[in-house]
Residue frames relative to the residue before (quaternion, step in Angstrom):
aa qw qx qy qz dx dy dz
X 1.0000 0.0000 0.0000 0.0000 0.00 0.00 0.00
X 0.5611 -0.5482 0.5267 0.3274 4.05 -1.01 1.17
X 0.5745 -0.4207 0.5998 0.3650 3.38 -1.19 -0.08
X 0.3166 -0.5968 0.6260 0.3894 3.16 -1.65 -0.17
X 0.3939 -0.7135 0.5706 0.1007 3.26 -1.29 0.57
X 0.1809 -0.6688 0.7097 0.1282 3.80 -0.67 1.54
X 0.0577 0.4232 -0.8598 -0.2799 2.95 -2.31 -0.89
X 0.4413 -0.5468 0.7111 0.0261 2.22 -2.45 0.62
X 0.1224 0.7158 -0.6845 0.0640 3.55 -0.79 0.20
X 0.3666 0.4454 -0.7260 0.3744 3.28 -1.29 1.73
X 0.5648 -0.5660 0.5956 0.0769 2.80 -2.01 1.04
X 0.6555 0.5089 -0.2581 0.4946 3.36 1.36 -0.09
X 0.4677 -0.6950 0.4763 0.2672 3.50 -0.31 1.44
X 0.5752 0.7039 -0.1908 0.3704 3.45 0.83 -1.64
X 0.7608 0.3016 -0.2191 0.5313 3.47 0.61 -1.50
X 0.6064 0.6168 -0.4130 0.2851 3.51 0.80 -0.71
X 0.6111 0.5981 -0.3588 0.3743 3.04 1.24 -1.54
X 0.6428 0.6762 -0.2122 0.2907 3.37 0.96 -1.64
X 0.6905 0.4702 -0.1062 0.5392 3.37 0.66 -1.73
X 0.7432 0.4727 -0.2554 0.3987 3.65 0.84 -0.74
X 0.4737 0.3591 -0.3615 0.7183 3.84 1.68 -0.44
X 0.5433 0.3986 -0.5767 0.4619 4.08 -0.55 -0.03
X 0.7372 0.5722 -0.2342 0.2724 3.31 0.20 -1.76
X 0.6203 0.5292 -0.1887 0.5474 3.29 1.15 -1.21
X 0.5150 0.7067 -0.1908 0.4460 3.16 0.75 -1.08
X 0.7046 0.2155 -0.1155 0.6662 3.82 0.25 -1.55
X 0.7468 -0.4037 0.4383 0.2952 4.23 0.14 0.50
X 0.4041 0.7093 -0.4203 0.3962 3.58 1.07 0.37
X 0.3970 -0.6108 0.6699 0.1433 3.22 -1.45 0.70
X 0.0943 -0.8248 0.5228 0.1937 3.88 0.46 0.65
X 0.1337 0.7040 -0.6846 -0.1336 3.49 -1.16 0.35
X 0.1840 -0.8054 0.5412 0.1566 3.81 -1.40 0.40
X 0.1978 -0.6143 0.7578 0.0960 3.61 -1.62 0.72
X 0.6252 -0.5336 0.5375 0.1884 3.40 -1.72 0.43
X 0.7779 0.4289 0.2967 0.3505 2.23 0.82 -2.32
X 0.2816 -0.7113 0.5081 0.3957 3.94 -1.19 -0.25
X 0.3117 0.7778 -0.1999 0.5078 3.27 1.90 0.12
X 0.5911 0.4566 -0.1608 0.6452 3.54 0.62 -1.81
X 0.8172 0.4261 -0.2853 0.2632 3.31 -0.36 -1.78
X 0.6068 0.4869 -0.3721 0.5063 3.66 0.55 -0.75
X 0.5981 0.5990 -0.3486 0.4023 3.49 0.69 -0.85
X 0.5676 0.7065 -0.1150 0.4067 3.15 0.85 -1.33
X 0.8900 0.4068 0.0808 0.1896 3.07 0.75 -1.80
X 0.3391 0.7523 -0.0815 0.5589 2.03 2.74 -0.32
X 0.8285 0.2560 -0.0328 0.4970 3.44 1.08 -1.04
X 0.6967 0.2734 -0.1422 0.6478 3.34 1.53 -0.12
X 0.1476 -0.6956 0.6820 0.1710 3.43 -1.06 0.79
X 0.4802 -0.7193 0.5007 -0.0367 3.06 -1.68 1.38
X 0.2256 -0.7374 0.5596 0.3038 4.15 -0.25 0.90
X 0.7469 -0.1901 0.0728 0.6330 4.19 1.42 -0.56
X 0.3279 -0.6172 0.6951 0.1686 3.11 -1.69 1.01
X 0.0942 -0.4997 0.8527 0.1193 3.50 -1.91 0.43
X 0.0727 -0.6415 0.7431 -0.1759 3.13 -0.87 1.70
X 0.5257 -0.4818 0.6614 0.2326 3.70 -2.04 1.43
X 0.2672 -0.4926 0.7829 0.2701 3.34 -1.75 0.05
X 0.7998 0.3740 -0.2596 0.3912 3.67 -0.11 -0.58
X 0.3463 0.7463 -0.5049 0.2612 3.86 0.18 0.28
X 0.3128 -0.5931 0.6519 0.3541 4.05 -1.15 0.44
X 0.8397 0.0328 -0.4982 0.2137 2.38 -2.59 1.07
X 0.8002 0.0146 -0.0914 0.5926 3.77 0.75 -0.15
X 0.0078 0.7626 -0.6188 -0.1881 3.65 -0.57 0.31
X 0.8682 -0.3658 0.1359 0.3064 3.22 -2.11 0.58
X 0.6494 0.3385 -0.4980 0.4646 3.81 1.05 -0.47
X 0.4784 0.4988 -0.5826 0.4277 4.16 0.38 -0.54
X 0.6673 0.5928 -0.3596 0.2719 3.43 0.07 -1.42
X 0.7014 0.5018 -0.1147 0.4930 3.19 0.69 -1.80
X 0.7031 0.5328 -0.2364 0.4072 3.82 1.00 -0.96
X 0.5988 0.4359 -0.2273 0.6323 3.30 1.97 -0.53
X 0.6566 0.3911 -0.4219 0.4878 3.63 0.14 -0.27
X 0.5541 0.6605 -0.3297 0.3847 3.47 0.63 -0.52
X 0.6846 0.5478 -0.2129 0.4311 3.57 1.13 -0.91
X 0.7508 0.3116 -0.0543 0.5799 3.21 1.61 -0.58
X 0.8197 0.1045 -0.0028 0.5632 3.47 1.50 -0.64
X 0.4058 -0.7420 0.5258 0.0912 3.30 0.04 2.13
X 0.8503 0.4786 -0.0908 0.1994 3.47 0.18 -2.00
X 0.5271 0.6635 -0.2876 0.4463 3.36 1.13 -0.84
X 0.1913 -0.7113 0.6691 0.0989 3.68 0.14 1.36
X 0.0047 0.7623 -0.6450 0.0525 3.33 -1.72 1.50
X 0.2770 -0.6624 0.6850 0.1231 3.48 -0.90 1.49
X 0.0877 -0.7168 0.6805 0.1245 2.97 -1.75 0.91
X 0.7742 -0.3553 0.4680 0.2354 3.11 -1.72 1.25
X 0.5634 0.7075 -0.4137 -0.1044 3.50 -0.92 -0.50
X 0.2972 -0.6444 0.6329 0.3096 3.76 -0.95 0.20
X 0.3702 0.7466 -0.4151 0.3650 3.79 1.01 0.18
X 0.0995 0.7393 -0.6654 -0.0276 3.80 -0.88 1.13
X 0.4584 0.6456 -0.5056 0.3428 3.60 0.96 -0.32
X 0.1996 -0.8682 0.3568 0.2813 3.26 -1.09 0.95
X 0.3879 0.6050 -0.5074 0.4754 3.48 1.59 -0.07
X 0.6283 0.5811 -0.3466 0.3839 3.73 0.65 -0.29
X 0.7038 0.3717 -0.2082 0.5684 3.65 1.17 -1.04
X 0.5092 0.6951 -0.2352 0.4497 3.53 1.61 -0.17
X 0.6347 0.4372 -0.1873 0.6090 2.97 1.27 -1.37
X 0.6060 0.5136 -0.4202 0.4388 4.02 0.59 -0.65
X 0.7128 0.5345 -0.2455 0.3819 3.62 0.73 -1.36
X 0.5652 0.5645 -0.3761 0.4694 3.51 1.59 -0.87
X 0.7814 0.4005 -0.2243 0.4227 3.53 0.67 -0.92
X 0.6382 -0.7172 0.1503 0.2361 3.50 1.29 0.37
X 0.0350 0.7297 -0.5192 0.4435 3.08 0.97 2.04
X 0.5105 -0.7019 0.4958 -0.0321 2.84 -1.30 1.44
X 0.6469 -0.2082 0.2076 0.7036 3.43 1.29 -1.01
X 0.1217 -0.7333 0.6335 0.2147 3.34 -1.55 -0.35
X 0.2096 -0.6570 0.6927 0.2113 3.74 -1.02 0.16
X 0.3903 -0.6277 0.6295 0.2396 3.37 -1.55 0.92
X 0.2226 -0.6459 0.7123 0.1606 3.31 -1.27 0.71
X 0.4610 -0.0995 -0.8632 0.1801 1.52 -2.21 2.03
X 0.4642 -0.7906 0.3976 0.0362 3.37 -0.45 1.40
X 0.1198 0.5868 -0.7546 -0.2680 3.96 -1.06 -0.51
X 0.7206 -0.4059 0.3959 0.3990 2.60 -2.46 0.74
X 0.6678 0.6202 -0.3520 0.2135 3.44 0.89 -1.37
X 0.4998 0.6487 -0.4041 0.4076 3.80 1.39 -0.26
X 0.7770 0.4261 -0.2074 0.4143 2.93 0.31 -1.55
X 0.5828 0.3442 -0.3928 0.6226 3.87 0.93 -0.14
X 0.6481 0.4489 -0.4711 0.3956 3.75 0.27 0.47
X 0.7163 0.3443 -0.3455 0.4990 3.26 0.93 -0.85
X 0.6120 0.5476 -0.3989 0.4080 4.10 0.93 -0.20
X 0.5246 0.7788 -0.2361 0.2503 3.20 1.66 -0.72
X 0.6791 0.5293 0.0311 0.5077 3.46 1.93 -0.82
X 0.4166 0.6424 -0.3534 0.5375 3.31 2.02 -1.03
X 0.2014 -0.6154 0.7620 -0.0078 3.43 -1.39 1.48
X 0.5630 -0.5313 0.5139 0.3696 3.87 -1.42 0.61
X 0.5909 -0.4451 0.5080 0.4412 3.57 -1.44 0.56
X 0.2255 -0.6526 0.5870 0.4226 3.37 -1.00 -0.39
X 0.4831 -0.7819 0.3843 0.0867 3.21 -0.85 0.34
X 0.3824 -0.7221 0.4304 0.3836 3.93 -0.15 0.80
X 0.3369 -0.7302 0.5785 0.1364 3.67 -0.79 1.19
């Protein structure tokens, strides 16, 4: 059986680094984007078992991001990152299809909870 395969998406070297040794960690195939820009890009050429995607990032942030993949990719369960507590705000993410979110300032222990559940794509035989 392939690995499963994460992305990341954050503008923050730091978190990547972080989120990407957890990730590894839980049996992940790690892949990063910067960007919501990058990440679609990305996504285009690689299918994904889950993304952890920033809300806050330059040139696109996590709801655009999330609002584009969406047009092409129902299935791909996405957690968002977020320093976000407003809830018409975390509303407004869920309307546009988010899967979960984690508040930032994070533990490691989240992010190995929410990865903890992630089943492989299945694949076309």
């Amino acid at each position: 059986m392939p690995p499963r395969k994460l992305l990341i998406v954050d503008d923050m070297d730091a978190i990547r680094a972080l989120v990407s040794a957890i990730g590894r960690d839980a049996g992940f195939e790690v892949h990063q984007a910067n960007n919501g820009e990058q990440a679609l890009s990305v996504c285009q050429s690689t299918a994904f078992d889950v993304v952890l995607c920033d809300q806050n990032m330059p040139k696109m942030s996590g709801e655009a991001f999330v609002t584009q993949l969406r047009e092409t990719d129902k299935g791909t369960p996405v957690v968002m990152l977020t320093g976000e507590t407003d809830r018409e705000k975390i509303a407004a993410l869920v309307s546009v299809g988010i899967n979960g979110f984690i508040r930032k300032p994070f533990k490691p222990d989240q992010i190995y909870q929410a990865l903890k559940g992630v089943k492989p794509r299945a694949t076309a035989a």
